[in-house]
Backbone bond lengths (Angstrom), bond angles and torsions (degrees), N, CA, C in turn:
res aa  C-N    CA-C-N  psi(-1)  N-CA   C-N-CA  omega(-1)  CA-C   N-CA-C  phi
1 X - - - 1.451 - - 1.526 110.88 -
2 X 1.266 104.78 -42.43 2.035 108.88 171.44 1.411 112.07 -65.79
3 X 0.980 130.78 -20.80 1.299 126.48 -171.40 1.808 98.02 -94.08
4 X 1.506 109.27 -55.14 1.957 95.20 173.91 1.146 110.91 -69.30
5 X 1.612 144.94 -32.87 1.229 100.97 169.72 1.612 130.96 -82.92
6 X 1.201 110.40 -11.92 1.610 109.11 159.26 1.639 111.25 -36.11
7 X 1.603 104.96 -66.07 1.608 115.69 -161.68 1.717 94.84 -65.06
8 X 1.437 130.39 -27.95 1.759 119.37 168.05 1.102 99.27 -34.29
9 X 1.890 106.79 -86.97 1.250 129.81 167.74 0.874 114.58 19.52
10 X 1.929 120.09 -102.04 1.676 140.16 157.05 1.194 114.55 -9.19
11 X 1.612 124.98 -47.72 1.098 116.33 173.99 1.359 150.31 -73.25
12 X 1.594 100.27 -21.86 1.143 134.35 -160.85 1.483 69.09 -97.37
13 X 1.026 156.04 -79.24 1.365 134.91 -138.05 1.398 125.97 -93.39
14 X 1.692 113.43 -7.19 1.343 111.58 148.91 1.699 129.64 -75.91
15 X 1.732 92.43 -13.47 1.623 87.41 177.43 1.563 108.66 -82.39
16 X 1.337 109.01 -29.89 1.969 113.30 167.88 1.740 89.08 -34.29
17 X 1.377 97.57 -82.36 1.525 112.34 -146.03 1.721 101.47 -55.10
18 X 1.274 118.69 -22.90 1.664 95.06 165.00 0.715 129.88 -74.60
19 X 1.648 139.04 -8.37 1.598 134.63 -152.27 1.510 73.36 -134.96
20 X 1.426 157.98 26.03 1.166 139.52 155.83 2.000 101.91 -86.89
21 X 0.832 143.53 4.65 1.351 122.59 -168.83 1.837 85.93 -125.56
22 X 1.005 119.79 -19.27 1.702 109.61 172.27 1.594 115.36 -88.87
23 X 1.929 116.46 -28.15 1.276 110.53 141.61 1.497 133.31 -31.88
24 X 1.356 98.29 -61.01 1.664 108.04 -174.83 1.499 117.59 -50.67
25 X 1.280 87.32 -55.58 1.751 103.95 -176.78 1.832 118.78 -59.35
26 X 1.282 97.56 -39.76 1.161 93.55 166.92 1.444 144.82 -112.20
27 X 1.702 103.27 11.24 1.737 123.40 149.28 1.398 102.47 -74.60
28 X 1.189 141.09 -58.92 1.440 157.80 -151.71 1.581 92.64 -66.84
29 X 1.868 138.04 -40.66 1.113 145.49 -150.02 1.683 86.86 -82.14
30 X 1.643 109.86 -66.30 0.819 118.53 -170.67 1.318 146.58 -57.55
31 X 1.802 103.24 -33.19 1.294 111.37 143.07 1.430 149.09 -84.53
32 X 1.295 108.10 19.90 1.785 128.74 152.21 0.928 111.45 -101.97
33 X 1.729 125.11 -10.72 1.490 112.92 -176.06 1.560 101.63 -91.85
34 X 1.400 117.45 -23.60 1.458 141.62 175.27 2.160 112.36 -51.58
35 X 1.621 84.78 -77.67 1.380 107.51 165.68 1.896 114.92 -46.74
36 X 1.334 105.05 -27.75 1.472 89.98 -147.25 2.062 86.10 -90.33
37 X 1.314 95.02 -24.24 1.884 90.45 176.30 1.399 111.86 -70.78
38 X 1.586 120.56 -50.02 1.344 129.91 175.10 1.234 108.01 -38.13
39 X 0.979 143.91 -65.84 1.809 157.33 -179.66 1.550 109.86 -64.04
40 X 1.278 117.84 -26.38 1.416 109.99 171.58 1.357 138.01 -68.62
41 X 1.722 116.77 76.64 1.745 83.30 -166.94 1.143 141.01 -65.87
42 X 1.461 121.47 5.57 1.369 133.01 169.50 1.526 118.52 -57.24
43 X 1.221 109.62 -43.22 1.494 146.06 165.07 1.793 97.98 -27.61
44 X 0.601 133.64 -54.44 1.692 134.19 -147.34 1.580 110.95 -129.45
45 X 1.634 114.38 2.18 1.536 115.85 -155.61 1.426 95.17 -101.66
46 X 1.012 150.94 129.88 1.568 132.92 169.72 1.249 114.67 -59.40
47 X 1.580 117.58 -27.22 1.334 137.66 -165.43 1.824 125.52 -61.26
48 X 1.415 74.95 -31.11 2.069 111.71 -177.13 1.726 106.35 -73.18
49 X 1.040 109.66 139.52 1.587 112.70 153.02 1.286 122.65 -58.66
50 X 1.432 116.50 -22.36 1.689 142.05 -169.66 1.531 94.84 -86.29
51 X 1.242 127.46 -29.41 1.856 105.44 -166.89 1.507 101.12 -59.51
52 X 1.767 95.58 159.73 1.277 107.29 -167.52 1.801 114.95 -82.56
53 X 1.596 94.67 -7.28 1.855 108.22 170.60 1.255 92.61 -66.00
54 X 1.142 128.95 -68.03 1.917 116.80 -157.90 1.369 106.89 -63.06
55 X 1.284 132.54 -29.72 1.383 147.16 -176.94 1.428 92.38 -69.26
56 X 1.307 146.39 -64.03 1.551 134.66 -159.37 1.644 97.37 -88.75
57 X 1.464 122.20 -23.20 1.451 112.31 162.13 1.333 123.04 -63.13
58 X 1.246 120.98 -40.70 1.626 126.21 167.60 1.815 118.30 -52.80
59 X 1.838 89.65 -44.96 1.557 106.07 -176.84 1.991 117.29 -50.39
60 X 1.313 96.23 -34.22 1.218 118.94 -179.39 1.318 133.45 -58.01
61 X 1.353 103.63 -26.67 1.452 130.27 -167.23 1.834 81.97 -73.97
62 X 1.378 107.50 120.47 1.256 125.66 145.25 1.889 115.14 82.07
63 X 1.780 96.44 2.08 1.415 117.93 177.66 1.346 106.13 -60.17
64 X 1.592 115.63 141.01 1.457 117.73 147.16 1.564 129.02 -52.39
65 X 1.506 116.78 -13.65 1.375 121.58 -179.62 1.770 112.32 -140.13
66 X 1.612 91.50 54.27 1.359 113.58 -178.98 1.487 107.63 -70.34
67 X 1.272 121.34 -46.65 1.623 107.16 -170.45 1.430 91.68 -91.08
68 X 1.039 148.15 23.08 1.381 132.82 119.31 1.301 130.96 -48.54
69 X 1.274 112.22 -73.06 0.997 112.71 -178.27 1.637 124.55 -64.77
70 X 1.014 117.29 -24.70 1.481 124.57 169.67 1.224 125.43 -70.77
71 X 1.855 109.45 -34.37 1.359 119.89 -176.21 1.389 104.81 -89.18
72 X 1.524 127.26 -44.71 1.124 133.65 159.95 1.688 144.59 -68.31
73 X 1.558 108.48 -72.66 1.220 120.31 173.17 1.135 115.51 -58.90
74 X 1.594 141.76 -21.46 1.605 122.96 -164.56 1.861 97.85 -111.59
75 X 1.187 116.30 -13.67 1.845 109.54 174.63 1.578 90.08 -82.25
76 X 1.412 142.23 -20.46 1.196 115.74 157.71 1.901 121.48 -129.02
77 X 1.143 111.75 79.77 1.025 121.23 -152.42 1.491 112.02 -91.35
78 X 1.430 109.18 -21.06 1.880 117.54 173.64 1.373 89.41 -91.04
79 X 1.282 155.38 -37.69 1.102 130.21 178.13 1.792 129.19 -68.81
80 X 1.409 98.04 -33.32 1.782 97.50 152.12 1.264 122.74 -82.39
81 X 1.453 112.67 -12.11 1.483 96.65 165.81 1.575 117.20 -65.86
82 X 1.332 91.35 -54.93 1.483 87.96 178.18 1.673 120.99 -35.10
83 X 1.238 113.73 -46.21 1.761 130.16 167.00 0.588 127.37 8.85
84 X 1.862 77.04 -77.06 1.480 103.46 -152.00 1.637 101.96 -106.12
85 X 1.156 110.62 -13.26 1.719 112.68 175.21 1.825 101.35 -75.56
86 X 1.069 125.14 -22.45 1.767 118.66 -171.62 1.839 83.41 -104.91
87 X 0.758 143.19 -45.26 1.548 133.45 -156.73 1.614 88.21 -72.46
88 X 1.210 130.28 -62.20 1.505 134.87 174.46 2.121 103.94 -22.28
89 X 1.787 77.14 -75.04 1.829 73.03 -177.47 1.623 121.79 -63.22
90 X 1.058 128.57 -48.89 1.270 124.77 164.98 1.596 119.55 -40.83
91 X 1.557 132.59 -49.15 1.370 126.78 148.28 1.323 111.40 -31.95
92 X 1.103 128.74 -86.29 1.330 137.28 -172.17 1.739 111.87 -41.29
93 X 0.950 125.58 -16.74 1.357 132.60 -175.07 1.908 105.04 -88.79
94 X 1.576 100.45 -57.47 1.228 124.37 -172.71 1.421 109.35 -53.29
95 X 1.892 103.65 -57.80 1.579 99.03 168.22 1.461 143.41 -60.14
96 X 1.620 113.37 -18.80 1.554 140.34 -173.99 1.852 80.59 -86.89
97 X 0.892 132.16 -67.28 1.621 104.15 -163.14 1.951 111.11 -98.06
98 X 1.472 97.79 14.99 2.085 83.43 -170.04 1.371 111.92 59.45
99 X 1.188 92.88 84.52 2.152 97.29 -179.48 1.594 89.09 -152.92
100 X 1.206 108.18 109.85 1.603 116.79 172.21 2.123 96.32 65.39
101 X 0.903 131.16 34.26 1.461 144.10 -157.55 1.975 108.06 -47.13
102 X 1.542 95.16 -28.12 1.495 100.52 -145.91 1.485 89.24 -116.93
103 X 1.113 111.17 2.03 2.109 120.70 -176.62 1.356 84.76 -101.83
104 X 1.595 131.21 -61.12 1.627 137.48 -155.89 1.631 88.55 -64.36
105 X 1.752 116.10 -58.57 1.312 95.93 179.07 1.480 140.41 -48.19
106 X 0.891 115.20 -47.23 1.370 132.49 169.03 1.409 116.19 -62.24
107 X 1.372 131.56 -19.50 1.592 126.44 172.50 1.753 104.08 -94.00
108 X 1.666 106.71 -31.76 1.752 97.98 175.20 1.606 92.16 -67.76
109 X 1.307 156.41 -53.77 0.853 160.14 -165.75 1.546 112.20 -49.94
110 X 1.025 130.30 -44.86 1.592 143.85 147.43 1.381 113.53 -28.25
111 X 1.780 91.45 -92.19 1.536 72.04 173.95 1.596 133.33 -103.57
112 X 1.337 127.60 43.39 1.194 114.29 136.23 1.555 112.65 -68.77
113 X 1.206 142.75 -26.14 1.220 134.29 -156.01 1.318 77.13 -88.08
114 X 1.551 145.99 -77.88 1.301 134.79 -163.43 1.644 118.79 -28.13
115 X 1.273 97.28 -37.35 1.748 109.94 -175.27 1.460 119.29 -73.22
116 X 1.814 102.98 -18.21 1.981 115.11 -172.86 1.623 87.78 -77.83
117 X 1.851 111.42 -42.72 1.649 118.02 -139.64 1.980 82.46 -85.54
118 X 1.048 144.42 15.08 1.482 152.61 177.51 1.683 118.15 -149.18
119 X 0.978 121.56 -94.73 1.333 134.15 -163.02 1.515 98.79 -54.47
120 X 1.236 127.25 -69.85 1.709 119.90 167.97 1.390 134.14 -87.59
121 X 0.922 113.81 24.83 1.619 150.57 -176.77 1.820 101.39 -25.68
122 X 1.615 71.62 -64.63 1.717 107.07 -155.34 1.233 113.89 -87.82
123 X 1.684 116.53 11.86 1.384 128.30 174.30 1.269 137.96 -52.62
124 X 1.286 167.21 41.51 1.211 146.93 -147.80 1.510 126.98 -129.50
125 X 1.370 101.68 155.34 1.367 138.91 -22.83 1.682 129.46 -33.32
126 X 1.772 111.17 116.96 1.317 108.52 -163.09 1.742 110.68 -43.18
127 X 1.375 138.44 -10.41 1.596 125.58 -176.87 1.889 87.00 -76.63
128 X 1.032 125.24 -14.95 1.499 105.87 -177.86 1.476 105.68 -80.19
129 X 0.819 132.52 32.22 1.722 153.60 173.03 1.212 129.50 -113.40
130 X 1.307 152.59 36.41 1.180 125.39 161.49 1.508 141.89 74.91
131 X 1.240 114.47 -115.57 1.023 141.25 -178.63 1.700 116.62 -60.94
132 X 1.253 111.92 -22.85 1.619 120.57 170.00 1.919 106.95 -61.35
133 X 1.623 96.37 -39.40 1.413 106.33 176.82 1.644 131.31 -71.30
134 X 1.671 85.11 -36.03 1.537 96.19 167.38 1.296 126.06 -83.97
135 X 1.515 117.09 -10.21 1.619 124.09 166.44 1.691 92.74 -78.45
136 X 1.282 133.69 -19.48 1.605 110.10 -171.37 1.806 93.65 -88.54
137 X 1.354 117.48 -49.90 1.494 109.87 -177.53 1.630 96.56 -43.18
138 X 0.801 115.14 -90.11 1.956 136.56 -162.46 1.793 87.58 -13.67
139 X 1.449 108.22 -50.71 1.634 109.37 -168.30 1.394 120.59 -60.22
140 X 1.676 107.95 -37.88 1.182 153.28 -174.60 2.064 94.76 -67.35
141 X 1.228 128.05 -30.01 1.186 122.01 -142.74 1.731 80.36 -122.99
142 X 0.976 109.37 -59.16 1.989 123.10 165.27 1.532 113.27 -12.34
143 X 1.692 96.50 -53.40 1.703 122.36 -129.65 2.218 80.28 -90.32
144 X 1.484 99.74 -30.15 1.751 117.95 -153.21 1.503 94.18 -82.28
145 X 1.470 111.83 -70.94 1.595 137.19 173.50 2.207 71.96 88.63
146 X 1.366 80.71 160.00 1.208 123.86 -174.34 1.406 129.95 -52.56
147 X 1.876 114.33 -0.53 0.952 120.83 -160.92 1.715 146.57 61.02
148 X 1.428 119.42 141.44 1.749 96.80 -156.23 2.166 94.78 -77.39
149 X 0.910 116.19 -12.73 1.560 124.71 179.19 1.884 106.15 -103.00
150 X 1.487 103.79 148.08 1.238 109.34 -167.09 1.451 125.64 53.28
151 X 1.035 132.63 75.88 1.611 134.51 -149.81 1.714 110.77 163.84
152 X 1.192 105.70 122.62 1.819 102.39 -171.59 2.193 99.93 -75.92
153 X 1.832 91.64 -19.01 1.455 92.16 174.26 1.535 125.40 -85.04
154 X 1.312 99.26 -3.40 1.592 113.18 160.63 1.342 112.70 -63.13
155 X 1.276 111.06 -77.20 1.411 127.61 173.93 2.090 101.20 -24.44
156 X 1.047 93.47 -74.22 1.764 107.54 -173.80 1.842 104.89 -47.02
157 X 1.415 116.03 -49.00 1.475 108.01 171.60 1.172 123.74 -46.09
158 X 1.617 112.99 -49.63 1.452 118.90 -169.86 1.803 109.94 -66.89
159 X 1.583 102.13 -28.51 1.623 97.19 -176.94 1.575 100.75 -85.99
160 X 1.043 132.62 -23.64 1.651 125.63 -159.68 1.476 91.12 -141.16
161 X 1.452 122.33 115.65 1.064 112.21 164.83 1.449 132.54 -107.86
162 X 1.475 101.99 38.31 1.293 124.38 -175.97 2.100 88.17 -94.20
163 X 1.278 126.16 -3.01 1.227 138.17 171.85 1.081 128.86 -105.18
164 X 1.637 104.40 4.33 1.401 93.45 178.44 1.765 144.72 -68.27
165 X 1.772 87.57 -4.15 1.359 101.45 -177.78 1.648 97.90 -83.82
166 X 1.075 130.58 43.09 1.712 110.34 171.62 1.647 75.34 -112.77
167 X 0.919 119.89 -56.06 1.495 123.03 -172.89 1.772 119.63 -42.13
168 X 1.187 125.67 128.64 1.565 139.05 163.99 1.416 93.64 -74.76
169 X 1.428 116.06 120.79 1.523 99.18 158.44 1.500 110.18 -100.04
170 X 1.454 117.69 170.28 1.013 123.44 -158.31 1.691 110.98 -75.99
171 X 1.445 116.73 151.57 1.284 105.27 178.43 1.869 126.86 -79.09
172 X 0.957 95.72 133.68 1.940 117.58 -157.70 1.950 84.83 -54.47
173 X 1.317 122.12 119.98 1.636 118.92 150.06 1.611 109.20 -41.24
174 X 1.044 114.00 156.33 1.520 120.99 154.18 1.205 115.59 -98.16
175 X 1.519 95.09 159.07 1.993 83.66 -164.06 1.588 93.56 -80.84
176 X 1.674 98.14 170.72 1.359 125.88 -178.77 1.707 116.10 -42.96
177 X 1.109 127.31 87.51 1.624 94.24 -167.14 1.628 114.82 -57.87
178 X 1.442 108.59 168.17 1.283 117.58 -179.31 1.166 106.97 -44.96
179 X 1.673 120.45 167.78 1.252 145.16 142.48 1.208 106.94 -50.13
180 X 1.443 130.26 138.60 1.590 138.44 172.75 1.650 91.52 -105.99
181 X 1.126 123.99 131.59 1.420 115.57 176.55 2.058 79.93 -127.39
182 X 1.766 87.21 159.91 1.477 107.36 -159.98 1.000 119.44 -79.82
183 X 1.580 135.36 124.57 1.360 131.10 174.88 1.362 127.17 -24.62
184 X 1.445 119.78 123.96 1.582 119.24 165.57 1.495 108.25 -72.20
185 X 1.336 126.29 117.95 1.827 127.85 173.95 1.771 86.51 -66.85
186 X 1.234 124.53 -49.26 1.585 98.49 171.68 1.561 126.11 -108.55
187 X 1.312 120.07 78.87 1.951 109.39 178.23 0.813 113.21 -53.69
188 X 1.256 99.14 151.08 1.796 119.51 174.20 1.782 96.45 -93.59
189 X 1.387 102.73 123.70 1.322 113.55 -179.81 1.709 120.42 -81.30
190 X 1.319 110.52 110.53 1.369 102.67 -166.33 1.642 110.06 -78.07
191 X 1.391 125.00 142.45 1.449 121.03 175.78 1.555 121.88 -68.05
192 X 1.281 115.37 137.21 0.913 126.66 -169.64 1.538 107.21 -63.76
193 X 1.408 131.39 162.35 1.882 131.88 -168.92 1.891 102.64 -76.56
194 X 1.318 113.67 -37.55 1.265 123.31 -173.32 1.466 102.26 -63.02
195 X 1.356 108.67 -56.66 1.681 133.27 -173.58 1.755 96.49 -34.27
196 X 1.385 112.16 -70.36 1.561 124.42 -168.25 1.786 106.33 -26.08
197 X 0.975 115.10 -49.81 1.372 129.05 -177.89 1.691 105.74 -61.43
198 X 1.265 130.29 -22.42 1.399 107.50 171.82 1.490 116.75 -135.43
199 X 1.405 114.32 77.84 1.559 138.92 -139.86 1.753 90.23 -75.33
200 X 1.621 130.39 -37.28 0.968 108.82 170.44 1.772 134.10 -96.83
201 X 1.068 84.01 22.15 1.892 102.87 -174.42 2.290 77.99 -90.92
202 X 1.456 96.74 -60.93 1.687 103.97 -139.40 2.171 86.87 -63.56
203 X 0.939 131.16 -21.99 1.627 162.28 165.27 1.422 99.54 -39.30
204 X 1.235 122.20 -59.60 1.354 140.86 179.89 1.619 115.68 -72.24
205 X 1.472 109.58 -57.20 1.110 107.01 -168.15 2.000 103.14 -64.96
206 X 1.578 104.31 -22.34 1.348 82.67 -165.55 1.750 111.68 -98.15
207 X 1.610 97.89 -15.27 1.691 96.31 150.07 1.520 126.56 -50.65
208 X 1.545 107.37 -32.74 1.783 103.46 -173.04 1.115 92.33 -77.52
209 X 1.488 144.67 -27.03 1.606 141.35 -152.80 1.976 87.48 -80.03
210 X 1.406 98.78 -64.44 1.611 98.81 -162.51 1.426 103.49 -55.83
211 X 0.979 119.45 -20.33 1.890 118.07 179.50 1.788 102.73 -64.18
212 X 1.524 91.28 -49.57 2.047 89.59 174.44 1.496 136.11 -75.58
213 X 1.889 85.64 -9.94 1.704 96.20 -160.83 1.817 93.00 -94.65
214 X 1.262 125.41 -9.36 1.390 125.76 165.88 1.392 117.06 -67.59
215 X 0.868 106.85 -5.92 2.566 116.04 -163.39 1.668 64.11 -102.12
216 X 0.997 153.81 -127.45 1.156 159.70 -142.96 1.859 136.10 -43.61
217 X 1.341 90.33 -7.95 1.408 97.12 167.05 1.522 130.94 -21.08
218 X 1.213 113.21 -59.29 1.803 126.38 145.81 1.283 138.61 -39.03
219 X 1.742 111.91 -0.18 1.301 120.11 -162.04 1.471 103.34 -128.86
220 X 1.067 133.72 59.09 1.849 130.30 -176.88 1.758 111.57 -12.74
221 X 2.022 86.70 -62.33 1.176 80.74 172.64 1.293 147.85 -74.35
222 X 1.106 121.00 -26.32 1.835 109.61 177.41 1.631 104.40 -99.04
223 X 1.716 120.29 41.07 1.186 133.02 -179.42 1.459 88.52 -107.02
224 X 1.125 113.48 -54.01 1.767 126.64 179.85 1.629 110.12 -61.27
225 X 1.449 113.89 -49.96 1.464 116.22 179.09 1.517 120.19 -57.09
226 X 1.520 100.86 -40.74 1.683 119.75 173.68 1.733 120.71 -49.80
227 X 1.768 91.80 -47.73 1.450 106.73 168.80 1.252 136.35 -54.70
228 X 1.817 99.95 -34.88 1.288 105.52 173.62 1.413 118.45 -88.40
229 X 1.440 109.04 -9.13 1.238 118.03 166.94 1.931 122.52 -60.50
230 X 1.496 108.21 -38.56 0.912 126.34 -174.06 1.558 108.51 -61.90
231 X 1.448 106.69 -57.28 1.668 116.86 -179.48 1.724 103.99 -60.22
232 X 1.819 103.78 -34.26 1.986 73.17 178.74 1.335 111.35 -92.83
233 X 0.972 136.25 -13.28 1.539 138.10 142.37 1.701 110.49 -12.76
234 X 1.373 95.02 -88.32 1.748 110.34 174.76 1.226 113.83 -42.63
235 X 1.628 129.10 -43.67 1.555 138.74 -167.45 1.420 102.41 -66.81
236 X 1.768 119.13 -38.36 1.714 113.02 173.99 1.296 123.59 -57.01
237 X 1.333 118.92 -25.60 1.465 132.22 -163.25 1.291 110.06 115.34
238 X 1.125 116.22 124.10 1.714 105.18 173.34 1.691 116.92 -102.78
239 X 1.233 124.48 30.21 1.485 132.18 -178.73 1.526 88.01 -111.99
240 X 1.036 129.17 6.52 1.822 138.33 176.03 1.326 95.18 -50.40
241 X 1.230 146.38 171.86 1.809 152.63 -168.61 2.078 74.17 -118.77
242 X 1.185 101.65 -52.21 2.143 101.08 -151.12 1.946 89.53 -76.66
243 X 1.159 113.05 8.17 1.591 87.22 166.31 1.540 119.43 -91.40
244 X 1.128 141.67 -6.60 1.328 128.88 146.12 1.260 119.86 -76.36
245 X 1.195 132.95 -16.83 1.730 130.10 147.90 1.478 110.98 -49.81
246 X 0.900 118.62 -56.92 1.611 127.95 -166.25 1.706 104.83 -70.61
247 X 1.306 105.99 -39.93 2.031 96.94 167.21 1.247 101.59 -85.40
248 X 1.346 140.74 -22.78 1.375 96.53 -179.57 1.816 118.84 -104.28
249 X 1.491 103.70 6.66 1.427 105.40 141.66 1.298 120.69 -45.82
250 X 1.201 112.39 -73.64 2.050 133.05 -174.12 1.513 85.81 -43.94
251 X 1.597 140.37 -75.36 0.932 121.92 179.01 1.922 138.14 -42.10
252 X 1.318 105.52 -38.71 1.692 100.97 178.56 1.543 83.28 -76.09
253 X 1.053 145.57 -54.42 1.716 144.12 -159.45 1.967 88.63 -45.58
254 X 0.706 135.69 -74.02 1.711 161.58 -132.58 1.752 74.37 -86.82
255 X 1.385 137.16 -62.71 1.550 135.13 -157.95 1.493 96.74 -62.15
256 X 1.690 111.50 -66.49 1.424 107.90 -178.72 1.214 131.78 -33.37
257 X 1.385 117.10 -24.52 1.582 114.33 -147.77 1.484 77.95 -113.58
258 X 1.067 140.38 -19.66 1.628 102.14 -171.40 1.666 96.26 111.07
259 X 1.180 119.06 63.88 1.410 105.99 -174.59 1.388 96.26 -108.30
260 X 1.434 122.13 26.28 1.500 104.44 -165.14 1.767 89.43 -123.62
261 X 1.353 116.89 -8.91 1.911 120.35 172.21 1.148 97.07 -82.93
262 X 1.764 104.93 129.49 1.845 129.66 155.36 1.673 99.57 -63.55
């Protein structure tokens, strides 16, 4: 029991540590991309080349969700800025500590895709874009959730487990598989439960076997085949009337052929 839950353990904490450097990267993205509009006053001025109206008017040019954005997004364009400049930082916050992990994912995931279907639209080859990449992380981060360690939604699962779905739990080891222990070139054929009951029927059958299994001594293999022959022999019943027909078939079969050449 100390040894599997150790190896959980191990596991649970190398899967933290992989999805911690695509966290970083992409809370850290998001909250400079957040910060960096908030602080801009160009950002919000109509006056600026920088407002974010001429920016989603430009974006538009040649978008799949052009009369959206034209009909919608640019008559109010400081009010989605605002949006999308606080939804940015708040993502980015959420993902750097696991706080609501799998809501933040799923809204950076939004709108980066809004940002491929406009702002990098017109990319090509679309990987020279961005945001196609950051909709696969975000999915990638969604698909993971935040882990039950390092995560403020860890913390919250373990107290309320009406939360446990913000949490990824960790993936279950499989158990150890068996030991393979090594083929016998000769098994010992165990008797079948029925067999026990007719000690001089099962007596016989395996005297006629050792009478055939000597012509072959030299042969591993049909020493092993013979054997298994023996157990399904025994497994039919051996108080059968046709089981001394049936060995001394196998026997003239085994005489004809030459069973006595290495």
């Amino acid at each position: 029991m100390g040894s599997a839950s150790s190896v959980k353990d191990s596991s649970s904490l190398v899967s933290l540590s992989l999805i911690w450097p695509l966290r970083i990267f992409m809370g850290l993205t998001f909250l400079y991309a957040g910060l960096q509009h908030l602080t801009d006053p160009s950002y919000f001025d109509s006056s600026k080349a920088g407002f974010v109206g001429h920016l989603i008017a430009q974006y538009a040019v040649g978008s799949p969700i052009h009369d959206f954005l034209v009909g919608v997004v640019v008559p109010n364009a400081v009010t989605f800025g605002w949006m999308v400049a606080v939804a940015e930082v708040l993502v980015g916050i959420a993902t750097l500590t696991g706080f609501l992990f799998r809501i933040a994912a799923l809204i950076g995931l939004i709108l980066n895709f809004m940002f491929f279907l406009s702002a990098t639209w017109t990319a090509f080859p679309f990987y020279f874009g961005s945001d196609i990449v950051f909709v696969m992380c975000w999915l990638t981060l969604l698909l993971t959730g935040p882990q039950a360690k390092g995560s403020v939604d860890g913390v919250l699962a373990t107290r309320f487990h009406s939360l446990a779905w913000l949490v990824a739990e960790p993936a279950q080891m499989s158990a150890a598989p068996p030991e393979v222990k090594p083929v016998d070139a000769h098994p010992s054929v165990s008797l079948a439960k029925r067999a026990s009951l007719y000690p001089n029927q099962v007596n016989e059958v395996n005297k006629s076997f050792e009478r055939i299994k000597q012509q072959f001594v030299s042969h591993r293999e049909t020493v092993t085949i013979l054997e298994f022959v023996r157990a399904f022999v025994i497994s039919l019943g051996v108080d059968r009337t046709d089981t001394p027909r049936l060995l001394n078939a196998i026997q003239a079969l085994v005489n004809r052929h030459g069973v006595g050449e290495s």
